[in-house]
N, C-alpha and C positions, 0 to 999 in steps of 0.2 A: 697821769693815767688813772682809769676808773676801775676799780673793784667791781663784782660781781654783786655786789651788796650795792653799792650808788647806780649800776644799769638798772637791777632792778626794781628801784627804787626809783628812776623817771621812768619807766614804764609805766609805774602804775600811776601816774601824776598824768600820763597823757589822757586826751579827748576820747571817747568813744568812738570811733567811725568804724569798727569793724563786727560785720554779718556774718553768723553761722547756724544755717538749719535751722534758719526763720526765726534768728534770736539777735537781738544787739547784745554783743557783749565785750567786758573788760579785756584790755591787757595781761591783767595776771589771770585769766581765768584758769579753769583745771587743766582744761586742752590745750592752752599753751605750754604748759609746764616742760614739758619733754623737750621742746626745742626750746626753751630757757634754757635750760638744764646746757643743752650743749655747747647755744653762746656764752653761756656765762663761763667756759672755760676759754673763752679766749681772752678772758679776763685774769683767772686765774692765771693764767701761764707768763703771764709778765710781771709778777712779782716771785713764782717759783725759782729758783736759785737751778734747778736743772733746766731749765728752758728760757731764763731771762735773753741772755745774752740772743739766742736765734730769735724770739721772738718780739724783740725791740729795736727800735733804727734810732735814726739821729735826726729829725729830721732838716731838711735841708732849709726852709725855710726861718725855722727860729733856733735850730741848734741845741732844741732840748732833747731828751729822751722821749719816743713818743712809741705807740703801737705799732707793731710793723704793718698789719692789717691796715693802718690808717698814712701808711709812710708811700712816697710816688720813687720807684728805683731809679736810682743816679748810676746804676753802674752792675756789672755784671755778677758781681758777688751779691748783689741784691734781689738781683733774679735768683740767685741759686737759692738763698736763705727761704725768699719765700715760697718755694717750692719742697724744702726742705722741714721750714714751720709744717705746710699743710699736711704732705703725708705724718707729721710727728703727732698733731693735735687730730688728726682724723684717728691713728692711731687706737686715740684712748676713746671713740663712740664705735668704732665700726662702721661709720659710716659718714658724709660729709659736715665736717665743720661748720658750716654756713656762712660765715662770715668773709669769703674771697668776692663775694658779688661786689662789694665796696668796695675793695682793693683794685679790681681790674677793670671798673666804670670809672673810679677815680684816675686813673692811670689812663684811660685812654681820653676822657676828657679834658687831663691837663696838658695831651700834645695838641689835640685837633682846635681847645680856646685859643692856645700860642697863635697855631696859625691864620684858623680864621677872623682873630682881632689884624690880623694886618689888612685882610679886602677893607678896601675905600667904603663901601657900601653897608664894612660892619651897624649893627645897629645899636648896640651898647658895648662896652668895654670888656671884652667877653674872658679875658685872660686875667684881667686883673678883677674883677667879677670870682673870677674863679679860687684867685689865689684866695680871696679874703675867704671866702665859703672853706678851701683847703684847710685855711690857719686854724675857724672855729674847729673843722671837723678832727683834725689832729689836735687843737687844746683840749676840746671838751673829750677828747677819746670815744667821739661818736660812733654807728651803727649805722651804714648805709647798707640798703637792698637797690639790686640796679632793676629798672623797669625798661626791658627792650623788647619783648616779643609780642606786637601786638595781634587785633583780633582777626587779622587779614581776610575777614569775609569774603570775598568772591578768589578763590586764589590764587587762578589763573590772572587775573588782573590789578595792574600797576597802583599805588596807591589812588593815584589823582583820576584810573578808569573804575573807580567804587561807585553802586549804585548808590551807596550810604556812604558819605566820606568821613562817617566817624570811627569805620572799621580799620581804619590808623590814628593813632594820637596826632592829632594838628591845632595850629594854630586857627582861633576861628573870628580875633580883633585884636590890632596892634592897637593899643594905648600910647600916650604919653609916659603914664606911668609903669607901663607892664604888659602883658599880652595876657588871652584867656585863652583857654586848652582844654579842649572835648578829645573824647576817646577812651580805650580802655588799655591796658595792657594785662595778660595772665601768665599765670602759670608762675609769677615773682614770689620766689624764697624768701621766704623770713622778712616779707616785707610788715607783717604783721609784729612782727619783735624788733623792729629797727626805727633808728630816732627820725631818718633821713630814707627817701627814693632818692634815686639818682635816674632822671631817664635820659636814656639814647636811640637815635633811630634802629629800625629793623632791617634794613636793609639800603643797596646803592640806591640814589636818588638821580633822577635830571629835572633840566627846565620843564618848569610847570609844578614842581611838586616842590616849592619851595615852602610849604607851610609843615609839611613832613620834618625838615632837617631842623633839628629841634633837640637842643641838651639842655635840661634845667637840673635846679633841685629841688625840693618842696618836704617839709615836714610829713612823720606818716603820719600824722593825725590831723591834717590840711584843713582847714576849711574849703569846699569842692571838691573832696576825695571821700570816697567810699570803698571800703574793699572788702570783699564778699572771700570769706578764708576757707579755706578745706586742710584737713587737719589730718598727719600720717602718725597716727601712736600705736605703740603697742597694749596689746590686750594687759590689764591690769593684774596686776600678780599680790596675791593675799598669804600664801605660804614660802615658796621660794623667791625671794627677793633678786633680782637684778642687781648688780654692782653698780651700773647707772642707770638712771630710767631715761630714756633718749624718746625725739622725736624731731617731725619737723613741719615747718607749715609752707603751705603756698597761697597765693591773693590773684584774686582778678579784682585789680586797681582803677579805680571807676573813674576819671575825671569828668565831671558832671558842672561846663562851667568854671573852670576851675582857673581863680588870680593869680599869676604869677611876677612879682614885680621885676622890672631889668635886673634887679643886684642880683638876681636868685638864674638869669638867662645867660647858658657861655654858649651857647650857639642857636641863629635864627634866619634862616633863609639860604642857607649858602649851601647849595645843595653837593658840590663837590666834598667837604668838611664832612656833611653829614652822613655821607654814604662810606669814608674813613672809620667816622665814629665805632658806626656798625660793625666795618671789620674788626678794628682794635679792640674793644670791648669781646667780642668772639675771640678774637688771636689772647690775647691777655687771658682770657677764663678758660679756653682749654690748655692756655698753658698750665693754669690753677691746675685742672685735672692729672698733668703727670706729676702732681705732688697726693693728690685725693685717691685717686683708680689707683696706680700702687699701694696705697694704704687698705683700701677695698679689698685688693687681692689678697694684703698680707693675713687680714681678714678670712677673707676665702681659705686659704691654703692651711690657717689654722684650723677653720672646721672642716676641711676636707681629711688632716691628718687624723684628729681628734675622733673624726667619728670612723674612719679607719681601722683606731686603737683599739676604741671601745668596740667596735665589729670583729676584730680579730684579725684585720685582714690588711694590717699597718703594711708587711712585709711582699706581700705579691706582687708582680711584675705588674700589672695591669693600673695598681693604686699610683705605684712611684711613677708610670707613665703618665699619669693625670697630673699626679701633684707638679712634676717638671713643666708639663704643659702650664700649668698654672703661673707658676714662677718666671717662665721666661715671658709670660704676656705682660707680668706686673714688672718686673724688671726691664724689658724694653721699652715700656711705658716712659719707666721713671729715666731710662737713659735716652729717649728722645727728646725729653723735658731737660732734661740736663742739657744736650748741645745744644738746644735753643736756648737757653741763658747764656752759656757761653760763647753763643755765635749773635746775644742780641747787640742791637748798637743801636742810638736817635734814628734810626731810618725807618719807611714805611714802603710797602710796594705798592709801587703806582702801574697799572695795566701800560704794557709800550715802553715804559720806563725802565721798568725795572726797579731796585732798590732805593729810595732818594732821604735825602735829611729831613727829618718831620719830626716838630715839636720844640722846646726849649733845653731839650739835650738829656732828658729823661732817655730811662733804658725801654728797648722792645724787644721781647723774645725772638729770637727767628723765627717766622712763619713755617715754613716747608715742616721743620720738624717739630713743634707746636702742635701741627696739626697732625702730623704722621701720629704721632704720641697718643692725641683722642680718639683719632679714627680706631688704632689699633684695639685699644682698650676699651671702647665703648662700642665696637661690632662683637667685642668677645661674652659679655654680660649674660647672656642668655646658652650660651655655652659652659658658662663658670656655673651656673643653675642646672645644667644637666650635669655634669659632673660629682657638682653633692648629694643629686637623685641618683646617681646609679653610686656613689659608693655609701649611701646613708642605707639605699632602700626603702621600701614602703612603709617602714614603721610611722617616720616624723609624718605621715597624711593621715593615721588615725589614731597619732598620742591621743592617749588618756589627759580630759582635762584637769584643773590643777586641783578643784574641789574633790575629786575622786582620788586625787593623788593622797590628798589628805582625811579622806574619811575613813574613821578606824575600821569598818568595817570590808573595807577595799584596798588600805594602803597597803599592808602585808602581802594581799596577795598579789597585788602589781609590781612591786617590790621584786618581789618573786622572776616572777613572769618577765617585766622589762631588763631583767638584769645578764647583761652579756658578754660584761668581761670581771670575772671574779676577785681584777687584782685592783677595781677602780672601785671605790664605793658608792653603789648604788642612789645613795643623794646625788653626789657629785653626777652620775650619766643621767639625770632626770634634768639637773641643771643645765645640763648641755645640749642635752634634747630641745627644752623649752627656746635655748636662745638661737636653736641652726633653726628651729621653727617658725619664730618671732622674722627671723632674714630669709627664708626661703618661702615660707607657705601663707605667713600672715597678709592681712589685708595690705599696710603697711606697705610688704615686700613687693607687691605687682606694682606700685606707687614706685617705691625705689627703683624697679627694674627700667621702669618708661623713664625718669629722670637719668639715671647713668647710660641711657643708650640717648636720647635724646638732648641733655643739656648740654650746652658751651654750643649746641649745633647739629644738626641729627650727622651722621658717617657721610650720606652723603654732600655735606656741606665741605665736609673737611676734604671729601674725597674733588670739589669743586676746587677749593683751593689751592690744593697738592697738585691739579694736573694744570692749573692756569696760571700757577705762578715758577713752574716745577721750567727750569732749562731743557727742554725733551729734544729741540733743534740740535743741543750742543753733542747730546747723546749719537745723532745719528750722524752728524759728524767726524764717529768713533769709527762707528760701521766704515763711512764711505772711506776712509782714510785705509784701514785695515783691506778693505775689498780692491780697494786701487779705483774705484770712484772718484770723476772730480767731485772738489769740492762744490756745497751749494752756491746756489752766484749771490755775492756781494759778500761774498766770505776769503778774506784775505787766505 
């Protein structure tokens, strides 16, 4: 396992390919720094003696100790841990960890290579393909970003009815040696700090769009890849320092052309495999989220109490009705994400089917409540923002900036003036201003808002899920039995 000192240290060793505001620049640039900062404590946390044990597995492949981040769940206690790492390490930023996109591309691409190397038709060795890629990514304790959401141009229309069929990542010549791969995919987390893309389709596939279903992996500094970054930091602080400086980035991932050799391809053509991909990779990262959005809220709930205290107005019937409203959205979160570890098993839902065995015996979250968990949580985000607006008030929209906080000629008397609860000291509520600021008002925050309502899948994706995979026939069954209804026909 690698130190936070050796990631950053092949960082800065990579190629340049990454664009920002009309500039080619570095890996360690300044604007990376903030979401450094947060991977590199998923570094940290496997050598901490308070967090080794949760966040290390064993892995199954070679039997050493390796990152759990970088481990594929054999079993249900492994869903739990990593739901339970994520809220821990989201914890100490406030906001998300980054590093679960690797975890739950790697996870859904080691069931769907299993299966689709058995079609006759496979085109390479796609599972064993995979494992080797697995072994380096767990030796070297690498940093995968997953690339799934591509540019869907027209978006009423099916990949293969594009005016431009580049508006999906496809295959565009099968080699002897490898395939080439035009398209783009956006909006990828921390692809710009990660050693490894992992890409998966965006959605179900059928005949005819076999150049769509498509999982590779490709270095981020590829030759045939460019990625055009946009960067979420906070306003930089000269006097009152932050405990951590946090950030995060995103990429629109260019492939321009781009070689992919077979050892690097676990799926290619098979369009049933690849429309699996899609869901798993989705079911897997919102399960990540009932570990991340409870940690959000605990987040939330601290500066909803916090700014309370320092208002005076900790004790009112109105606050504790918020603050409970808070707590039971992050907490049902985190217990929808709990019985979907406990209820996962190797199975996948297949439309008509129902539940069936999929993969080489790896764990899957239950879906139903996987996704009950994100929905919940990521419809309530903009609600948890009117909540700190009405018990903060309009102060935090015209703090004093930080330069007037510190000029002698100003400080004393804003001191003054800002100070509203006598038994906190006045540093300390200047502190706290800046950082419900930094999460509610900064530029940053509108950034964060659109990703936690949006990511693993916007509400209604999950709310697509919930009601198509959801037993609702069995439900009315309930009814007709109770009402003295016969039963539906073909219903024993």
């Amino acid at each position: 396992m690698r130190t936070r000192e050796q990631y950053i240290e092949r960082l800065g060793k990579m190629d340049r390919n990454l664009y920002s505001n009309g500039e080619k620049i570095d890996r360690l640039d300044e604007r990376q720094q903030g979401a450094i900062n947060v991977m590199s404590l998923t570094f940290d946390a496997v050598w901490d003696p308070a967090s080794k044990d949760l966040c290390t597995a064993t892995s199954h492949l070679t039997g050493k100790t390796i990152n759990r981040f970088n481990h594929i769940h054999q079993n249900k206690e492994d869903l739990h841990k990593k739901q339970d790492m994520t809220r821990l390490l989201c914890n100490k930023v406030g906001q998300c960890i980054q590093r679960c996109m690797g975890i739950d591309a790697a996870n859904a691409i080691n069931a769907v290579s299993f299966e689709a190397q058995k079609s006759p038709k496979a085109k390479t060795t796609y599972y064993d393909n995979w494992l080797k890629w697995l072994e380096r990514f767990q030796t070297e304790d690498l940093v995968a970003s997953c690339a799934q959401t591509d540019v869907k141009g027209e978006r009423l229309k099916r990949p293969a009815e594009q005016t431009d069929p580049d508006m999906y990542v496809h295959v565009v010549e099968e080699r002897s040696d490898g395939i080439i791969v035009r398209g783009s995919k956006v909006h990828i987390s921390e692809a710009s700090i990660s050693d490894e893309i992992l890409v998966v389709p965006n959605r179900a596939l059928k005949k005819g769009e076999e150049a769509y279903a498509l999982c590779f992996a490709v270095p981020s500094d590829y030759e045939g890849i460019k990625q055009v970054v946009h960067f979420h930091n906070f306003r930089k602080r000269d006097h009152y320092q932050r405990g951590i400086d946090i950030g995060y980035t995103d990429s629109y991932v260019i492939f321009d052309d781009c070689f992919v050799p077979w050892e690097r391809v676990f799926l290619c053509g098979e369009t049933i495999h690849g429309g699996i991909a899609a869901l798993l990779f989705a079911l897997f990262h919102r399960h990540s989220y009932s570990g991340c959005k409870p940690a959000m809220l605990d987040y939330v709930i601290g500066l909803a109490s916090l700014a309370a205290e320092i208002n005076g107005i900790e004790k009112t019937p109105h606050v504790r009705e918020m603050l409970s409203e808070l707590i039971m959205t992050g907490e049902l979160g985190y217990a929808a994400g709990y019985t979907a570890s406990d209820l996962g098993k190797p199975e996948v839902y297949m439309p008509g089917m129902g539940n069936v065995p999929y993969g080489p015996g790896s764990y899957i979250p239950h879906s139903i409540y996987a996704n009950v968990g994100r929905c919940l949580t990521g419809e309530a985000v903009y609600h948890e923002q009117e909540i700190l607006c009405n018990i903060a008030g309009g102060m935090p929209a015209t703090f004093p900036y930080e330069k007037d906080l510190a000029n002698p000629e100003t400080k004393a008397l804003l001191e003054k003036y800002l100070n509203r609860n006598p038994k906190i000291p006045i540093d300390e509520q200047i502190k706290f201003w800046l950082s419900f600021i930094d999460f509610g008002l900064s530029g940053s925050a509108g950034s964060t808002l659109y990703g936690a309502y949006h990511g693993g899948g916007s509400p209604i994706m999950e709310q697509i899920a919930i009601t198509s995979q959801y037993d609702i026939e069995s439900k009315k069954d309930i009814v007709r039995a109770i009402a003295g209804m016969e039963p539906r026909q073909g219903k024993k």
